[in-house]
N, C-alpha and C positions, 0 to 999 in steps of 0.2 A: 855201156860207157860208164865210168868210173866218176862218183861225186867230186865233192868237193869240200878241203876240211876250212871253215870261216875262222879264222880270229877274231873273235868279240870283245873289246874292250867293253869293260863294265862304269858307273860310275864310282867316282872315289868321293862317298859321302851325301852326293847331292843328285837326287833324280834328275835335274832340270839339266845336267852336264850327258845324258842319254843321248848320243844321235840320232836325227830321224833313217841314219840307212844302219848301223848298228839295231833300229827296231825292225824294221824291213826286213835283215837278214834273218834276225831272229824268229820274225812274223814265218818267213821262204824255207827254213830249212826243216828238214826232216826230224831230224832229234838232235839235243844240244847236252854237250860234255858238261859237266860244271864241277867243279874245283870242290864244294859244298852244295847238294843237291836241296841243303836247307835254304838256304842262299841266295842258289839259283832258284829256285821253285818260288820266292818270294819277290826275287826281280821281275821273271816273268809272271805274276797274277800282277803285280804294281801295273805292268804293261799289258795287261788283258790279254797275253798271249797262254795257251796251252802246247806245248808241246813235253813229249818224251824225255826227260832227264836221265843220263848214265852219269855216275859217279866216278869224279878223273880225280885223283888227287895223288901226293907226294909216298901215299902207301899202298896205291893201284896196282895191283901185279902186269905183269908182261901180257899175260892171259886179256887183259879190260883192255889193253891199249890195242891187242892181236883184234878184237872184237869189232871195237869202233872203226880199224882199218878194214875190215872185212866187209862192213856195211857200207862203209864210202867206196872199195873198188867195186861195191853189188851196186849203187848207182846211188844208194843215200847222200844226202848235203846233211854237214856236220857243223854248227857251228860249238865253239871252246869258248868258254866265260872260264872268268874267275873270280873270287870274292870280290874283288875291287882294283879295278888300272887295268894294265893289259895283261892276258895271258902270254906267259911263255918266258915274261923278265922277272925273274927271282920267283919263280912259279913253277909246279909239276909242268906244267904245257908244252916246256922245252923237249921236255922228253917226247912228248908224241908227235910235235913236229920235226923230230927229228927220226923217227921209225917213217912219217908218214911222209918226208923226204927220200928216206931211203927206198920209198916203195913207189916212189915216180906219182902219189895222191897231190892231183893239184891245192894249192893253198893259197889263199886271200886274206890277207890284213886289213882290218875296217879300223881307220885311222880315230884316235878318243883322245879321253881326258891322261895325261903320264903326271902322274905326283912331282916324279925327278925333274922333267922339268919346270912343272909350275913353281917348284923351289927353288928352282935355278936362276928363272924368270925373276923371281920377288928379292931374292938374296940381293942384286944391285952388283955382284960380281962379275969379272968378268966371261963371257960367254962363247969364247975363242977356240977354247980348249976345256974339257972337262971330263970326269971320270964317276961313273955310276959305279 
């Protein structure tokens, strides 16, 4: 049976914005994609976690993304960080969740800290209607 790739939203700035299931996943999952394996490697030691780091980023070839899909339909849980906020908005990530759509790999969004709208939030305009 085929894994599972995670979205991991990361903190934007401040450890303490970490979710406890955002750690959990990361604590469960088999190896973790990261955007910046420097990055990543240092969010997970903050969080006493080890796991396997593969480098996903905006100059990834086809080949890294074929890779990490191959591990997930052999039965690996995958989850995706990125430097900071959520993977896959204004991020490489869209790309592999979009191969890893096309290849029927189930996918899970672990819901975090978004910049966009914490500025959206604070700005005092209105929240009706907006454009990222």
């Amino acid at each position: 049976m085929a894994g599972t790739l995670y979205i991991v939203p990361t903190p934007i700035g401040n450890m303490g914005d970490m979710t406890p299931r955002a750690k959990e996943i990361l604590e469960s999952v088999d190896f973790v994609a990261s955007e910046d394996t420097r990055v990543g490697g240092k969010l997970l030691m903050l969080l006493g976690i080890k796991k396997p780091l593969v480098s996903y980023h905006e100059h990834s070839s086809k080949p890294i993304a074929e890779s990490i899909m191959e591990r997930i339909l052999s039965g690996e849980n995958c989850a995706l960080i990125t430097d900071a906020g959520m993977p896959a908005i204004s991020d490489p990530g869209e790309d592999i969740l979009r191969l890893c759509a096309d290849a029927g790999i189930a996918v899970s969004v672990i819901p975090g800290p978004s910049a966009a709208v914490s500025a959206l939030a604070l700005s005092a305009l209105s929240t009706a209607r907006f454009t990222f």
